[in-house]
N, C-alpha and C positions, 0 to 999 in steps of 0.2 A: 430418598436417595436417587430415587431415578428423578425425579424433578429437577435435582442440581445437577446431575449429569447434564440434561438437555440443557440448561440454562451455560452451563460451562462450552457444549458442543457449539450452543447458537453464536455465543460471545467470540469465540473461537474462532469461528465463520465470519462473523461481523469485522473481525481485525482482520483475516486474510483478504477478507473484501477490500476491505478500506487501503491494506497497505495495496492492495492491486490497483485501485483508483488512483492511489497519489501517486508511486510507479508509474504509471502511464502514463499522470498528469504531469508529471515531472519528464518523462520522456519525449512526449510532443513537446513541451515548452524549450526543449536542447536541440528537438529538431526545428524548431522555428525559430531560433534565435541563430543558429547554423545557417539557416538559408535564408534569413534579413542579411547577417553578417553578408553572405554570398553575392547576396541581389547589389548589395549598397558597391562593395569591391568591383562588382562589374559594370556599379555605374561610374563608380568613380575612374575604371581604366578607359570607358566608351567618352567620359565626359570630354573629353580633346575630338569628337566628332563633330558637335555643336557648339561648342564655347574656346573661344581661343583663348580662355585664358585658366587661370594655374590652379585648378581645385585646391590645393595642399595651401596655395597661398589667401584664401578666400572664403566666403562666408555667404550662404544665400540663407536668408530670412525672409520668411512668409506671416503674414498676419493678418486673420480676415477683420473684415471688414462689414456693416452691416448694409452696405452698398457692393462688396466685392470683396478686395485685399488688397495688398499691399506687397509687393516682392521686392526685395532690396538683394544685391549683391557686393559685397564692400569687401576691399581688404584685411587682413589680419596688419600686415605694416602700413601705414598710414601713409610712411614714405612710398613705397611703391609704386612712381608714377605711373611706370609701366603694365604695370595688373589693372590701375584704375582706368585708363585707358583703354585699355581691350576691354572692359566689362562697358564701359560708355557705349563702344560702337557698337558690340554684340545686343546692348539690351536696345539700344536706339535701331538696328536692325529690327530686332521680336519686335516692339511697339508696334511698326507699319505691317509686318506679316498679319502680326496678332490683330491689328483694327481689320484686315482684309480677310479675317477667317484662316487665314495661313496657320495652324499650329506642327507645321511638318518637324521641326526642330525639336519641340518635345517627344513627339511621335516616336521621331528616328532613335532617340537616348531610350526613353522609357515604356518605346512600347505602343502600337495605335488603340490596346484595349485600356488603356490608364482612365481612370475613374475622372468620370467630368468633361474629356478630351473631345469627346462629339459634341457637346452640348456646344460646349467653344468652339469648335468647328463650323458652326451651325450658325453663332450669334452675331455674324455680321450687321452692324449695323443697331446693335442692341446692345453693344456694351462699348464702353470707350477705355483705352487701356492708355494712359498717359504715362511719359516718360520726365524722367528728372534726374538732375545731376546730385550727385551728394557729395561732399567733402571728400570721403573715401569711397569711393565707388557710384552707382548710380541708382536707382530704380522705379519699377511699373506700378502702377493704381491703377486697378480694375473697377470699373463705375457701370452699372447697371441700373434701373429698377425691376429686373426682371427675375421673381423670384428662383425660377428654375436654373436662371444663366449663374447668379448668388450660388447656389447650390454647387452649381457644377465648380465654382472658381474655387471653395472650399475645399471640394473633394479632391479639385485637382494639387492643390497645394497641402491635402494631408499625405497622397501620395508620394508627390515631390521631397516631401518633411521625410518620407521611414526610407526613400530610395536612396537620398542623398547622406542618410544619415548622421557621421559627424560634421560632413560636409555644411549643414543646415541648423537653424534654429525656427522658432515660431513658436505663435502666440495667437491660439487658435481659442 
């Protein structure tokens, strides 16, 4: 008798545990989805600091690359000349900062501690970031062979991925 009591008291224990684990787990997972939600809304009201043109109307895609990646930013209406446009001259702007080390433009939106941001800082002259027109909108190739600069372009574009949120797609 007293053996099945213990066995009863331990088991007892083990579920109060357990539902306290998953509780928890479940409570951090609502506050971090609370404060993604948070981060993404404040980039998305900041984003009219650096980009002139219409997040709601627009799409940025990220895709590494095993030389770098790939950022595209393109329209949702295809007609939209006017959105394509401003993403043409803004991303043809980055292109010349970004070969110059200039990354103050992401800084300012997202922050100078964003994951990767130094590195790129740093890699003048060590990565080539080319620019291109696309049917609906335009964008950047990051080209390196430098493992570490690689790294950095990745990290920077998974940040760019969870900040921009619905704003963003990739293909990581």
């Amino acid at each position: 008798m007293n053996r099945s009591r213990l066995l009863n008291k331990n088991v007892g224990l083990l579920l109060t545990i357990s539902l306290v684990v998953v509780l928890g787990g479940l409570s951090l997972y609502l506050y971090n989805q609370h404060s993604l939600a948070a981060r993404q809304a404040y980039i998305h009201t900041r984003g009219t600091m650096v980009m002139p043109f219409d997040l709601n109307k627009t799409t940025h895609s990220f895709r590494q690359t095993s030389e770098g990646g790939i950022q595209q930013i393109t329209v949702k209406d295809p007609g939209d000349n006017d959105q394509i446009a401003l993403i043409r001259t803004h991303l043809k702007k980055e292109a010349e900062l970004f070969t110059q080390g200039n990354f103050s433009d992401p800084s300012k939106l997202h922050g100078g501690n964003m994951p990767g941001l130094s590195v790129l800082e740093q890699a003048k002259g060590k990565i080539q970031v080319k620019y291109a027109d696309l049917p609906d909108g335009a964008q950047l190739t990051y080209i390196t062979d430098d493992p570490n600069i690689i790294d950095a372009v990745h990290m920077w574009f998974m940040a760019q991925l969870q900040d921009h949120g619905q704003d963003a797609t990739g293909s990581m």
